[in-house]
C-alpha positions in Angstrom: 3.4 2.2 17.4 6.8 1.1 19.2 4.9 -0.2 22.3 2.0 -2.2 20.1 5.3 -3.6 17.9 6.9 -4.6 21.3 3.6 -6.3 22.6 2.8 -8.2 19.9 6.3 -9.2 19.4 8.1 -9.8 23.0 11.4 -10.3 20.9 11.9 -7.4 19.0 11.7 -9.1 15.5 9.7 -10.8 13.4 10.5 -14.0 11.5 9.4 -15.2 8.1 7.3 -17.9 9.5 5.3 -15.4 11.7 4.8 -13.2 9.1 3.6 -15.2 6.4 0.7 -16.3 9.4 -0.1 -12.4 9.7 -0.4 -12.2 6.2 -2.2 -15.1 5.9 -5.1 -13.5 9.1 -4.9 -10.6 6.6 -6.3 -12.4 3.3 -2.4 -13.2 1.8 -2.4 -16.7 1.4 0.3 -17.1 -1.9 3.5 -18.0 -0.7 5.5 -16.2 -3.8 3.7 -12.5 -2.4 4.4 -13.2 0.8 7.6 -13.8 0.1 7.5 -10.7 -1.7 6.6 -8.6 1.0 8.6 -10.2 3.4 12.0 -9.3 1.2 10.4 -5.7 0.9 10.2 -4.9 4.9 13.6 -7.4 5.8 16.2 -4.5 4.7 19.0 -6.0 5.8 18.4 -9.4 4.6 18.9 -10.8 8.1 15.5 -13.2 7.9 14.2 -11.2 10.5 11.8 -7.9 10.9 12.6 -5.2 13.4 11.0 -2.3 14.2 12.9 0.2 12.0 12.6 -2.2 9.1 8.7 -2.1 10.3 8.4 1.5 10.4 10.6 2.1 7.0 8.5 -0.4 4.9 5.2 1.1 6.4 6.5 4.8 5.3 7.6 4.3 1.7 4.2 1.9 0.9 2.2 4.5 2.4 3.6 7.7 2.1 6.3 7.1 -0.7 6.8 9.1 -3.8 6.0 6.6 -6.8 9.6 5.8 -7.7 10.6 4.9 -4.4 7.1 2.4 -4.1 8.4 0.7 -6.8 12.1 1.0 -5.8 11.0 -0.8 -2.3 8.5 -3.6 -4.9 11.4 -4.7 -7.3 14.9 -4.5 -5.0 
């Protein structure tokens, strides 16, 4: 997963305006939810997505117990 993250993003990081493009390829297209999700995977508030951020978002949305899902939705 670490070397597709790494091709797809030479940097390391994702920005805001390059995620809201991938969710828009993906069927996304409201500004508020990308937003949304955005806030959800950018942990440390830094504007910017890195691979552990990545990996952490991916883990509680798919394999998170029900409090934490909505723990990760609403903070």
């Amino acid at each position: 997963m670490y070397k597709q993250f790494r091709k797809e993003t030479p940097s390391g990081v994702i920005n805001k305006s390059e995620f809201k493009e991938v969710m828009k390829q993906m069927g996304v297209v409201d500004n508020f939810l990308q937003d949304l999700i955005f806030n959800v995977f950018d942990d440390d508030k830094d504007a910017c997505i890195d691979f552990q951020e990545f990996v952490n978002a991916l883990s509680v949305m798919t394999r998170g117990t029900p409090d934490e899902k909505l723990e990760c939705e609403y903070f």
